[in-house]
C-alpha positions in Angstrom: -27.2 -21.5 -16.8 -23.5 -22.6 -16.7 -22.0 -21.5 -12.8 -20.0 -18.4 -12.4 -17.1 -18.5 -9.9 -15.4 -15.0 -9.0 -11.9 -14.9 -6.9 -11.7 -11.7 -4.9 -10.5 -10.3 -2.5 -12.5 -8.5 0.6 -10.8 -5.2 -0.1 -10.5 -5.1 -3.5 -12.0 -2.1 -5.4 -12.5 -3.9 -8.9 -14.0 -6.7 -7.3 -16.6 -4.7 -5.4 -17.3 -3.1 -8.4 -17.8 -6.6 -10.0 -19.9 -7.8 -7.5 -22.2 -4.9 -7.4 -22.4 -5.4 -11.3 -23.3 -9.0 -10.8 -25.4 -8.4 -8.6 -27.4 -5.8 -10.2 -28.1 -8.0 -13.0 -29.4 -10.6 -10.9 -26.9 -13.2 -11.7 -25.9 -15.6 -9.3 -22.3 -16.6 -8.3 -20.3 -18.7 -6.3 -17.8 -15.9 -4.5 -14.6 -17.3 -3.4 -13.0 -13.7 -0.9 -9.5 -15.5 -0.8 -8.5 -13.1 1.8 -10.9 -14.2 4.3 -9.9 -17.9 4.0 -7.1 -20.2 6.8 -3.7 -20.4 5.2 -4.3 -23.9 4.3 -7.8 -22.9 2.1 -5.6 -19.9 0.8 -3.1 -22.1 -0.5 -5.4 -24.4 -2.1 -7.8 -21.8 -3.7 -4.6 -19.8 -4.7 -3.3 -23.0 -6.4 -6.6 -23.4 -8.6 -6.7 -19.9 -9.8 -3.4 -20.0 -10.6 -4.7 -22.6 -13.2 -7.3 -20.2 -14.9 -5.0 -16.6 -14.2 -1.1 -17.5 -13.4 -1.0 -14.1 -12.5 -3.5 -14.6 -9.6 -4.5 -11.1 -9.9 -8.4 -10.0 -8.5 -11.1 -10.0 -9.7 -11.0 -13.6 -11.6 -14.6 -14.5 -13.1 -14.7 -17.7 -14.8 -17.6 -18.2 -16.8 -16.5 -20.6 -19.5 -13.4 -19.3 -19.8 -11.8 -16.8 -17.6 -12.1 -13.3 -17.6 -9.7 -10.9 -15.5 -10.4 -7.7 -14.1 -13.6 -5.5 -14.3 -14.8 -6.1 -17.8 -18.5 -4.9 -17.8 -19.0 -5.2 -21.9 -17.4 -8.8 -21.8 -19.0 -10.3 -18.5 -22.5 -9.0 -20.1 -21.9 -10.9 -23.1 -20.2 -14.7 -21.8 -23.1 -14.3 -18.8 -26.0 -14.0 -21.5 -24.4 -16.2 -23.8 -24.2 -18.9 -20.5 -27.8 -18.4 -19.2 -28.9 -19.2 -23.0 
């Protein structure tokens, strides 16, 4: 299965919503809550993301490719394609 990594943020209601989804179906992610990190972690993680979305908006799954916002129909079919 190819890793999942999903930006959020803590109070976010799109990325509680993705997590729940995720979560529901079992799949496993690395969770990155870029609100709970130091300033200097912030920076860093904000600086990566910025790579995959340059519009650092939350949530930010990256699968194989990057897919931003709540996107139930989509994340079902890169995570089954992935765990293929």
């Amino acid at each position: 299965m190819k890793k999942i990594t999903v930006y959020s943020l803590s109070t976010c209601p799109a990325c509680k919503k993705l997590k729940a989804f995720l979560d529901e179906k079992g799949i496993s992610y690395s969770l990155i809550e870029v609100d709970t990190l130091d300033s200097g972690e912030q920076w860093a993680v904000t600086k990566e993301l910025s790579r995959h979305n340059p519009g650092k908006t939350f949530p930010t799954t990256v699968v194989e490719e990057v897919i931003i916002g709540f996107r139930p129909e989509e994340l079902t079919v890169k995570i089954m394609a992935a765990s293929e």
